[in-house]
C-alpha positions as a Python dict, from the first residue, in 0.01 Angstrom:
ca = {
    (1, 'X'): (0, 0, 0),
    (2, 'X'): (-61, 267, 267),
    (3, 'X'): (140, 244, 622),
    (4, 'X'): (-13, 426, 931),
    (5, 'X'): (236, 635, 1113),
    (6, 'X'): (269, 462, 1485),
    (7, 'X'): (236, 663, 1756),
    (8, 'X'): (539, 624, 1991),
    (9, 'X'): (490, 452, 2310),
    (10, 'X'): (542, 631, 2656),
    (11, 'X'): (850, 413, 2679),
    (12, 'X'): (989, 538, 2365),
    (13, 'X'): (952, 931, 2440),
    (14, 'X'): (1047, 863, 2800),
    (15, 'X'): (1379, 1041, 2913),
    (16, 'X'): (1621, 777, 3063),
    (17, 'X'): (1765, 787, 3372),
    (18, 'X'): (2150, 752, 3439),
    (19, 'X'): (2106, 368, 3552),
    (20, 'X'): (1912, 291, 3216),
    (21, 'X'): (2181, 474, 3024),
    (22, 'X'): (2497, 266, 3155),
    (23, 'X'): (2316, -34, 3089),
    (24, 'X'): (2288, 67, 2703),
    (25, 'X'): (2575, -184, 2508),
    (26, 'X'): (2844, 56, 2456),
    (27, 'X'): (2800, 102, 2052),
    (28, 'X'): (2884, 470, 2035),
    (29, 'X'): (3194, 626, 1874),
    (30, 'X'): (3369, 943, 1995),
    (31, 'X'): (3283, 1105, 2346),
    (32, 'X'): (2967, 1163, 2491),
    (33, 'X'): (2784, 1319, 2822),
    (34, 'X'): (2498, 1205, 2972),
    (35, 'X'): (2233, 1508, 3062),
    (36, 'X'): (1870, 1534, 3172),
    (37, 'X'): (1779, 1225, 2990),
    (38, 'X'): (2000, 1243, 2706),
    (39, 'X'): (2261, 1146, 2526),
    (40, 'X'): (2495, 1422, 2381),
    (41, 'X'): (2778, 1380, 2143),
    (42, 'X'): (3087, 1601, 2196),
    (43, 'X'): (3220, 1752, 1881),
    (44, 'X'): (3551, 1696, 1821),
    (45, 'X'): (3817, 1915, 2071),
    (46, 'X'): (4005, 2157, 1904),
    (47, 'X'): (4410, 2122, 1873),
    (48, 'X'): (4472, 2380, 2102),
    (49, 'X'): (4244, 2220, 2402),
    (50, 'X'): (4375, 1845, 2285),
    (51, 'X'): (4753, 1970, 2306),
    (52, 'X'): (4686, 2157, 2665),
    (53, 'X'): (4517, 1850, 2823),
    (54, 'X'): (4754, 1624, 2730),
    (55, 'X'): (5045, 1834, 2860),
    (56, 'X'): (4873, 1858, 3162),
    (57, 'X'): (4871, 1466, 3185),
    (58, 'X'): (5249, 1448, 3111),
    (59, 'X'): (5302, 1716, 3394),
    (60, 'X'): (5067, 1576, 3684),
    (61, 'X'): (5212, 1180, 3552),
    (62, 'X'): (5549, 1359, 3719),
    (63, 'X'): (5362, 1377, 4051),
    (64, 'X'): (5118, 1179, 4097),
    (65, 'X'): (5125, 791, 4018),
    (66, 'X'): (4995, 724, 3663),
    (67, 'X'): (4749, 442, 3733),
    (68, 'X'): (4571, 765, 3920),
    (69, 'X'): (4529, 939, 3601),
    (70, 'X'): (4256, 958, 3379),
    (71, 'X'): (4219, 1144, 3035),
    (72, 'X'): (3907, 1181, 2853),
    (73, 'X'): (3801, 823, 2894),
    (74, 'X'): (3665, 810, 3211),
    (75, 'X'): (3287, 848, 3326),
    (76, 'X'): (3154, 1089, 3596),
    (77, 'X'): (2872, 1009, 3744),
    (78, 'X'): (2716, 1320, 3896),
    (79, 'X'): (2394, 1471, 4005),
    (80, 'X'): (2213, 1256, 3805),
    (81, 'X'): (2416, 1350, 3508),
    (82, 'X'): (2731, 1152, 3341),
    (83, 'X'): (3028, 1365, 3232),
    (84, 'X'): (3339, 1303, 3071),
    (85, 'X'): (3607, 1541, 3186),
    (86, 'X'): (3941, 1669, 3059),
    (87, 'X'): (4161, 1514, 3286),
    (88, 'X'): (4130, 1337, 3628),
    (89, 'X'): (4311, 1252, 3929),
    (90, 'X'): (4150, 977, 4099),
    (91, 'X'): (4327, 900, 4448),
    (92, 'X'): (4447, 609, 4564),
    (93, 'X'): (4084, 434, 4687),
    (94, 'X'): (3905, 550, 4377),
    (95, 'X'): (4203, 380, 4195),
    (96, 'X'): (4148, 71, 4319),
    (97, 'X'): (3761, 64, 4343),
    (98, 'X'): (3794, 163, 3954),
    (99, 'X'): (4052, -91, 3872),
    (100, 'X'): (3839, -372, 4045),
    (101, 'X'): (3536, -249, 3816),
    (102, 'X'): (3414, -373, 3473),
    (103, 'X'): (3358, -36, 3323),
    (104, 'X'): (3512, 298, 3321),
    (105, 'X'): (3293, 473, 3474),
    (106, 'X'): (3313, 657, 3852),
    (107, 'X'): (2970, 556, 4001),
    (108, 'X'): (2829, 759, 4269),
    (109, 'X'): (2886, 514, 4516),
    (110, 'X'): (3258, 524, 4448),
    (111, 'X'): (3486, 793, 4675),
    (112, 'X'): (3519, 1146, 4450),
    (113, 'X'): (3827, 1195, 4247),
    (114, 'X'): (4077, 1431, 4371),
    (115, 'X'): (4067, 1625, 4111),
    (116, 'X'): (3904, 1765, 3817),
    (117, 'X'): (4048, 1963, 3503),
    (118, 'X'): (3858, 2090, 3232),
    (119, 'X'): (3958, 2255, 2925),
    (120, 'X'): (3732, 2579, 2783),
    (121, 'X'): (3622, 2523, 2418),
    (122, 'X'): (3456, 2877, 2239),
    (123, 'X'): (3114, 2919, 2277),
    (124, 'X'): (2895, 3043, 2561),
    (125, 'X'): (2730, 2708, 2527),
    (126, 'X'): (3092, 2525, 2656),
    (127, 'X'): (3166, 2818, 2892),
    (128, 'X'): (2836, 2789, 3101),
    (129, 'X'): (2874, 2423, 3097),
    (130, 'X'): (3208, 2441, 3227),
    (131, 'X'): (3191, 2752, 3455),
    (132, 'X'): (2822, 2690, 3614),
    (133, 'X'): (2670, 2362, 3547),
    (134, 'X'): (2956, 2154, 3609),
    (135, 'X'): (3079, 2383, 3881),
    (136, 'X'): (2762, 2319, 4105),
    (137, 'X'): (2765, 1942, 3999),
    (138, 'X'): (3125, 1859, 4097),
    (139, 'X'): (3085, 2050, 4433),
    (140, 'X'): (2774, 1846, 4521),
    (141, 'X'): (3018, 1501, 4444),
    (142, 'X'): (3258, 1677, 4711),
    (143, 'X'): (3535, 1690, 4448),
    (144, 'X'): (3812, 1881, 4659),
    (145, 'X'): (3970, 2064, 4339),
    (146, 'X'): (3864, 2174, 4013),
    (147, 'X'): (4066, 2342, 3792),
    (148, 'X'): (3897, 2570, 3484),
    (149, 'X'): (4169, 2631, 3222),
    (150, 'X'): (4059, 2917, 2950),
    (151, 'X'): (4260, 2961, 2619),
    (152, 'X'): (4030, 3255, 2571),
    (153, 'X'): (4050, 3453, 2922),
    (154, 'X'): (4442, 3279, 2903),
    (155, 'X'): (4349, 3197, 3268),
    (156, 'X'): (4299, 2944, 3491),
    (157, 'X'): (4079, 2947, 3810),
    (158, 'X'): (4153, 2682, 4055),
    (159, 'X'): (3854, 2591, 4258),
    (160, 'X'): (3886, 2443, 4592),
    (161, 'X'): (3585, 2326, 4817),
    (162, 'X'): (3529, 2489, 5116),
    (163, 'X'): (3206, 2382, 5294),
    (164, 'X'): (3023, 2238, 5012),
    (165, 'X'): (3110, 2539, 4815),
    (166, 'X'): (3384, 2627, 4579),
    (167, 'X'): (3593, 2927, 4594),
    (168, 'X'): (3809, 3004, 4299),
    (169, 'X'): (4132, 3194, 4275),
    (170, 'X'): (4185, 3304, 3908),
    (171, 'X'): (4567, 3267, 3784),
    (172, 'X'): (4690, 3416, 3432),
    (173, 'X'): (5011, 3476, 3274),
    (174, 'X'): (5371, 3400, 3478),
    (175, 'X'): (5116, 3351, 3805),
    (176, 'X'): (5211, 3026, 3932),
    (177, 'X'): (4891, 2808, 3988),
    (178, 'X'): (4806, 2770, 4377),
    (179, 'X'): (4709, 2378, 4501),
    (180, 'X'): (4664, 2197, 4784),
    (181, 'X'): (4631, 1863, 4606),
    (182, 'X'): (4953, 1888, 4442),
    (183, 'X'): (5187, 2173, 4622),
    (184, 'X'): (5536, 2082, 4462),
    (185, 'X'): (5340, 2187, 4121),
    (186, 'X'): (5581, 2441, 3953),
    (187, 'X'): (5373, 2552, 3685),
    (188, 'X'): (5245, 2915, 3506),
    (189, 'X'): (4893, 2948, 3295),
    (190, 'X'): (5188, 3096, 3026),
    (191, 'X'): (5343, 2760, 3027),
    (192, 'X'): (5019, 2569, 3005),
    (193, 'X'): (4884, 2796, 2754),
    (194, 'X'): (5251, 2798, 2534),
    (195, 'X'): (5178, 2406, 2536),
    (196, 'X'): (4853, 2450, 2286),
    (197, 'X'): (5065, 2641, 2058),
    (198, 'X'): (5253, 2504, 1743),
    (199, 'X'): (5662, 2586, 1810),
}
């Protein structure tokens, strides 16, 4: 018996949008980003970015209340995209609004989070995602800080928004990072950096 080969239907070679995408039932494993109509898996981090972005959590849990704190679980809805950063602080009204809500996800209706961290993984593929695309896209959400750490460069550049538009100061080695957000933070890229390293 011979089968014809369907030919796909505009709906199923349609990109989906970001509303059609949180609707899907939540059946995938791992993390995953939402861009330009599609779905992305994230490989797996490596031990040096996983150990660095959970001290970071431990550190900022010190200053900021915990229930403000998210770590790679959280959704980012931005510019039409849906990312799943590092780390986030999320304010006291995003807090709330996120609390009250059935999924873990930060809606573009909600306020912006505070405060953005993202770990560098190798590749030119991670760096322009994390250095340009996600630059512009968290500046257009009004995201007040963003913070770039690079195991590579061993720096990181903490972006603050000024008009619509970030402007970075770079930090590396015993430089003690600069922020508004948080200025009793007592911390140097060396520490941050020592904290992705096996003792």
């Amino acid at each position: 018996m011979t089968t014809t080969p369907t030919t796909p239907t505009p709906q199923s070679t349609q990109k989906l949008t970001v509303a059609d995408y949180l609707a899907l039932d939540d059946a995938f494993e791992g993390r995953r980003e939402f861009v330009d109509g599609e779905i992305l898996e994230m490989p797996p981090e490596s031990n040096l970015n996983a150990q660095i972005s959970v001290f970071l959590l431990v550190t900022l849990a010190q200053l900021v209340p915990v229930p403000w704190l998210r770590h790679k679980d959280v959704e980012l809805v931005v510019a039409g995209r849906v990312r799943m950063p590092d780390l986030v602080v999320l304010g006291e009204d995003l807090a709330a609004v996120l609390l009250a809500s059935e999924r873990n996800t930060i809606t573009e209706a909600m306020p912006a989070p505070l405060l953005v961290v993202e770990v560098v993984s190798p590749g030119k593929a991670n760096e322009d995602r994390d250095y340009r695309y996600k630059r512009s896209e968290y500046a257009v959400r009004g995201i007040p800080e963003y913070w770039i750490v690079d195991p590579m460069r061993q720096t990181v550049a903490v972006l603050r928004l000024v008009d619509g538009l970030y402007e970075s100061v770079d930090y590396t080695s015993d430089q003690k990072i600069g922020s508004d957000l948080l200025p009793e933070l007592s911390l140097t890229v060396a520490e941050i950096l020592r904290a992705g390293k096996p003792t």
